[in-house]
N, C-alpha and C positions, 0 to 999 in steps of 0.2 A: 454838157461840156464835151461828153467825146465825141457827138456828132459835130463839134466845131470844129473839133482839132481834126477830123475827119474830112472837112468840107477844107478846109484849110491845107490838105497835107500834112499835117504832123505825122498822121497816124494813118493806116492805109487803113481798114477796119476799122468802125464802131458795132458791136456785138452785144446783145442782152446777156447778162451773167448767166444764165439757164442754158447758153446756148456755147458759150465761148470754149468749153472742153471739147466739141464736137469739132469747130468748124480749126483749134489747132491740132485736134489729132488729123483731120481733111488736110491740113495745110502740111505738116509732117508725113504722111503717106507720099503725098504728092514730091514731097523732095524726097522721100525715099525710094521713089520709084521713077524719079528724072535722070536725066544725064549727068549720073555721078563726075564725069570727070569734066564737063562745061560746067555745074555747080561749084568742084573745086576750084577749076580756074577764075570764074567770077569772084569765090571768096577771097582769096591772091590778090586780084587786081584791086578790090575792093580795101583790100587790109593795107595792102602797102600807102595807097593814098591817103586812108587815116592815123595811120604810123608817120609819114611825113608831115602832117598837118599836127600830129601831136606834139612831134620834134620842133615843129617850127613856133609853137608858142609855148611850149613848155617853160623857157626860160621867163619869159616876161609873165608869165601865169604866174609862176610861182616867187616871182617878184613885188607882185600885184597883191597877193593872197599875203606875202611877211606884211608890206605897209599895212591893210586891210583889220590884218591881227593886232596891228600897234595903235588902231583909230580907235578914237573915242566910243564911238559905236559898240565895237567887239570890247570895247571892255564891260558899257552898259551892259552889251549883253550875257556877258560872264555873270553877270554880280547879279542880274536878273536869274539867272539858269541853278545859281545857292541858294537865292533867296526861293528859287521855287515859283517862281513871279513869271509872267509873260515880261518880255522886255518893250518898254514904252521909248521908243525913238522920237526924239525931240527935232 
């Protein structure tokens, strides 16, 4: 699976676990030892555009998620999550 989400974009890296501490301490050097102040700026420009995108669906997200909680579903799944039970959606 992570070599899909790899081959796909998701994920920029797919790493064998035996291996994965090495290649982000390589990864963490390497921005330790870049252009601290072009990193900072990238992080800036970066933040701000998902800070506006957060704001801009914020309200309907969290509109979506009240109905979502009042459907039938989320109640199954309540009563499933007591009972202890996997929830079976119908």
């Amino acid at each position: 699976m992570a070599k899909d989400a790899e081959r796909i974009g998701l994920i920029n890296y797919a790493v064998p676990l035996d291996e994965l501490d090495a290649r982000v301490n390589a990864f963490v050097q390497q921005l330790k030892n870049g252009a601290t102040a072009a990193i900072r700026a990238t992080k800036i420009s970066v933040n701000i555009g998902l800070k506006q995108l957060a704001h801009t669906v914020l309200e309907t997200s969290t509109a979506l998620e009240q109905l979502s909680n009042r459907s039938p579903e989320h109640r199954l799944a309540v009563e499933a999550m007591l009972r202890k039970e996997p929830p079976v959606y119908r």
